[in-house]
N, C-alpha and C positions, 0 to 999 in steps of 0.2 A: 227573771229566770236566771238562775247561777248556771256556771261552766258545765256541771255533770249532768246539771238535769238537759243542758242545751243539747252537750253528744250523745246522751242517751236516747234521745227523742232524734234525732239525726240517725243513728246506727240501726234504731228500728225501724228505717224508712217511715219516718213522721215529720211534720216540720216543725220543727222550734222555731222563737223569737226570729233568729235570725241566721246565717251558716255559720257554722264553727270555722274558726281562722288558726291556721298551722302556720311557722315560719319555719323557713329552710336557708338558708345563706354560710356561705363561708365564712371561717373564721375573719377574714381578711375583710371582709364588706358588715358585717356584725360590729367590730372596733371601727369603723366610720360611721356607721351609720349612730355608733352609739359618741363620736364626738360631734359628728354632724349634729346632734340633739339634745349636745350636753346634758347624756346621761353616764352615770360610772358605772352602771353594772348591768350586767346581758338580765337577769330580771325586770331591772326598771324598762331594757327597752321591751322585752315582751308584754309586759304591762303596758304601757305607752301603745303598744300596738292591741290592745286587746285578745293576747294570743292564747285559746284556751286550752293549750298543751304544755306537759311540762317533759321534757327526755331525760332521764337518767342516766348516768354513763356506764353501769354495770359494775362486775366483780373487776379487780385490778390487780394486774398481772405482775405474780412473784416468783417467776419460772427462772430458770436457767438465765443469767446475765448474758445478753442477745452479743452473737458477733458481728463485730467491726471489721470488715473484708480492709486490705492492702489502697483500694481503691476509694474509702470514706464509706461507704454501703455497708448500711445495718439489717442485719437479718432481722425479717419479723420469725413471731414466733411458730411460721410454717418452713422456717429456715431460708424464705426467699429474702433475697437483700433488695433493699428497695434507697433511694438516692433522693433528695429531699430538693423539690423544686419550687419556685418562686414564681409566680405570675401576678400583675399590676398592670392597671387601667388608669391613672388618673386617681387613683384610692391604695390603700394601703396592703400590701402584699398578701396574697393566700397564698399558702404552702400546700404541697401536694406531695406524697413521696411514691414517687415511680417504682415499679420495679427492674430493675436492669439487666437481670438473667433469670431462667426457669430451670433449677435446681435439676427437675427430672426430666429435661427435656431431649435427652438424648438416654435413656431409659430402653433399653429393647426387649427387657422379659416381665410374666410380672413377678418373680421373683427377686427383682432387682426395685418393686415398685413397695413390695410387700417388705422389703429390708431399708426403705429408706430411714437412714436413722434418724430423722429432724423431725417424726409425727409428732403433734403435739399432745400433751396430757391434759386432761381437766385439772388433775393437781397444780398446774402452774396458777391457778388464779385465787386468791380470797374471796369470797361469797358473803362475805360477813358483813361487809360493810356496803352491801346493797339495802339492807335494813335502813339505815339509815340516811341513803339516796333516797330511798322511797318516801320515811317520816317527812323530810323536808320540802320532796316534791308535793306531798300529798298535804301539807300545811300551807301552799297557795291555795288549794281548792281547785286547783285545775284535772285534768285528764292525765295519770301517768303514763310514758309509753317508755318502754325497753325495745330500744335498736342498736346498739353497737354503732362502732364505728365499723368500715367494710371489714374490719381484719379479723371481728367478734360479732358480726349478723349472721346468724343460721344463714350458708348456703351451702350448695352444691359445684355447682357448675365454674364460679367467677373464681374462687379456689384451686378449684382442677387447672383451671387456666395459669394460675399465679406459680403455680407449683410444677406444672406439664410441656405450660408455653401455648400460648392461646389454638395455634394452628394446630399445634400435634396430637392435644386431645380430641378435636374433633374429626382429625383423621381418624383416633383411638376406637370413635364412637362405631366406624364402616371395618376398619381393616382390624382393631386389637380390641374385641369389645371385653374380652376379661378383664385388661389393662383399665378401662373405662367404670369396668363395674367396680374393680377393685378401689379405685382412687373414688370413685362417688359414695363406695361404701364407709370408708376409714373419717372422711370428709366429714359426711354425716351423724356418723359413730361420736365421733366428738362435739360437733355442735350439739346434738339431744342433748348428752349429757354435761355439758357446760351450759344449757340453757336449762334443763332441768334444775339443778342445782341455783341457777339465779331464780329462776320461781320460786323454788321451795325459802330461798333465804328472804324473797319479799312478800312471803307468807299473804299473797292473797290482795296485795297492795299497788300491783301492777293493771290498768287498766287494759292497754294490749299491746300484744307482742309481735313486733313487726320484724319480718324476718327479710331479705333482699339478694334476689339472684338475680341479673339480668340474662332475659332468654330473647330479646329483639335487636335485631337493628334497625336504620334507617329505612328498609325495606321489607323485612320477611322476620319471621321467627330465627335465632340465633343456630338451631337445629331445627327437624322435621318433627310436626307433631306427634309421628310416631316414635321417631329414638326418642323425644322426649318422656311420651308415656313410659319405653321400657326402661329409659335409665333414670330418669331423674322425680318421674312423678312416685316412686313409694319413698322417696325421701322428704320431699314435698307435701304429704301428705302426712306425715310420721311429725312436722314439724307444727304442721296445724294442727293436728290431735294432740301433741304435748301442750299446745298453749288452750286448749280448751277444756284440758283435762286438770289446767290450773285457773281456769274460773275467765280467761281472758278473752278479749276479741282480736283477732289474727289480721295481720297485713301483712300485704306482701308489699317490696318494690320491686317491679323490673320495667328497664326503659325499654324503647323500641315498639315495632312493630309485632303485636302480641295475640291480634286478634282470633286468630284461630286455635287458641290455648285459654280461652273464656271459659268453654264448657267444662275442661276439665279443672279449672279452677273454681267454679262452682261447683263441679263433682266431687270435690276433697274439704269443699267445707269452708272454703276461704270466705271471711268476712268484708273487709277493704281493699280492694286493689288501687294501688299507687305506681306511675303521675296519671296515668292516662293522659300521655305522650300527645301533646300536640302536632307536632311537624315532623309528623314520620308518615306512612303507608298505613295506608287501611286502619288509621283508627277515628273514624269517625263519631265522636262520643255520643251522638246522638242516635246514632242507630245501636252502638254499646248499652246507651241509658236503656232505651226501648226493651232489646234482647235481655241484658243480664238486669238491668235495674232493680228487680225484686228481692235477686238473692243476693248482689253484691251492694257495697257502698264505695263511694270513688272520692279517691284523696289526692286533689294535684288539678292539672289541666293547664295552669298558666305557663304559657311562653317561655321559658329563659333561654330559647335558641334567636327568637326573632324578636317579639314584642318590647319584651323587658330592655334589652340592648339598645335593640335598634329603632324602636317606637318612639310617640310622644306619652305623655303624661292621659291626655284625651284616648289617644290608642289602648291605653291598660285600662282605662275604664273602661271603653268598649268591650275588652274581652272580656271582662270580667261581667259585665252585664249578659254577654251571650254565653256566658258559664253557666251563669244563675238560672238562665233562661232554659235552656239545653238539660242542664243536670240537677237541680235544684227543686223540680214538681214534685212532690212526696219525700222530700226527705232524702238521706240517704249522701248528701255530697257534703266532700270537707275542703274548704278552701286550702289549696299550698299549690306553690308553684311548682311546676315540672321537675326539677331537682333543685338544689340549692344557686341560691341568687350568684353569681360572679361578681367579678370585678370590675365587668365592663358596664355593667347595668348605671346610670346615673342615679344620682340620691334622687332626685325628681319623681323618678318615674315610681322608684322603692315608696315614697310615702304616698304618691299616685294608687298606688297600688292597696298601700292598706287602710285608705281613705274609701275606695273602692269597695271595699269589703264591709268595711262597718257601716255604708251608706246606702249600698248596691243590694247587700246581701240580703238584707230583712223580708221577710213572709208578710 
């Protein structure tokens, strides 16, 4: 059985050969992992790993030459300045770029929110040469997927934050809800139409389209399910109707604790939900598989808070065998870990892990 026919038979809730295996890892753990196994190219090691996805990077960005604050801080292109930080374990540096102020964070009308002058245009990007991301993803024979990096995934919410200030928007959402609507609407305004456009230039070559807002934390939903429904689910839903109205299957990511935003996430259409959040509240995948298993499919579940770091080699197989076991009956799961691997994770455990999959996972 090849790669397509495997996710296909997987997304239909059926089970194939065996679960489809996803990698997720930092730049910084990816360059080890691939000297650790003397390979030279992030291809050979997702070959090596059997991994049956291929990501594309998208249109690429020839907007306005970004500014460089007094302080080293480069604005992305939501005008927020972000400061480029370093973290290492024992392995070779991931980089991360913060952001260090929120542009509209002191903002008191929304007249002041409606004139910010830094919105970004879909003009700033070329689309053209996603044609030929796609040729070459699509010449492994794998699954293409289109997810951006965080700065170009269709969101809502994680944007308002970058731009508002994490606190003040969700003040926005009780005390300034025009302020709330306004910035979720311009938000949105632009991802469609910057994601529309990357559909249209991969003419049909995109397998699916994974969009990423985180709405959880460690404990509770990031908001109440109801401001969510008012503010954030007609964009949400706007996002997964563009992607299926370009032939594609819809993911979402969001971390945390999410459980009581299920139902409206099968209400909107959504296909895969991603990590399904190990080590947080109330997500127990198993009563999740139970409840949503029919209409959704689950991409994620592994550790990278506890297991992966701090476990043995025999511990990642365990979870991964109570993965299989849990999520795995009818189809329907894709193996990846809960977000991308760190730094701190030992190579042991990482090939532990994808040893686990190709041996564990089989029907």
């Amino acid at each position: 059985m090849d790669t397509r026919e495997r996710v296909a038979l997987a997304l239909d809730h059926k089970e194939p050969d065996r679960v489809p295996i996803d990698f997720w890892a930092t730049s910084g753990v990816s360059a080890s992992l691939r000297e650790h196994l003397g390979l030279a190219t992030q291809e050979e090691l997702l070959t090596r790993f059997d991994v049956d996805f291929r990501y594309i990077d998208g249109p690429q960005y020839i907007g306005p030459e970004p500014t460089v604050r007094a302080d080293g801080a480069v604005e992305d292109h939501w005008g927020v300045p972000r400061a480029t930080v370093e973290v290492a374990s024992g392995q070779k540096a991931s980089a991360y770029k913060e952001v260090t102020e929120f542009p509209l964070e002191r903002a008191e009308s929304l007249e002041e929110i409606l004139d910010y002058p830094k919105w970004p245009s879909p003009e700033w990007f070329d689309y053209e040469c996603v044609r030929d991301q796609v040729a070459a993803a699509r010449a492994t024979g794998k699954v293409v997927i289109f997810m951006g990096d965080r700065l170009n995934r269709c969101a809502q919410l994680k944007p308002a934050m970058y731009i508002r200030g994490v606190g003040q928007i969700l003040l926005d959402l009780a005390l300034h809800p025009e302020i709330a609507e306004a910035m979720f609407a311009r938000i949105a305004e632009f991802y469609l139409e910057y994601a529309r456009r990357t559909l249209e230039a991969a003419d049909g070559g995109i397998d699916i389209f994974f969009t990423g807002d985180d709405f959880g934390t460690q404990d509770a939903t990031m908001v109440s399910p109801g401001m969510w429904r008012q503010f954030l689910r007609p964009g949400f839903k706007a996002f997964i109707d563009l992607g299926h109205a370009h032939g594609c299957k819809v993911a979402h990511h969001t971390c945390g604790s999410i459980a009581p935003l299920l139902g409206d996430f099968v209400g909107c259409g959504l296909d895969i939900l991603n990590p399904l959040q190990p080590d947080v509240a109330g997500m127990d995948y198993r009563a999740i598989k139970a409840r949503c298993g029919d209409a959704l499919c689950f991409h994620g579940g592994i550790s990278i808070q506890k297991t992966l770091p701090f476990g043995t080699p025999d511990d990642v197989r365990a979870e991964v065998r109570d993965r299989v076991e849990a999520l795995g009956p009818d189809g329907g799961y894709l193996f990846c870990t809960a977000h991308n691997i760190q730094a701190d994770t030992p190579m042991a455990n990482v090939e532990a892990l994808f040893d686990a999959y190709r041996t564990l996972g089989r029907y």
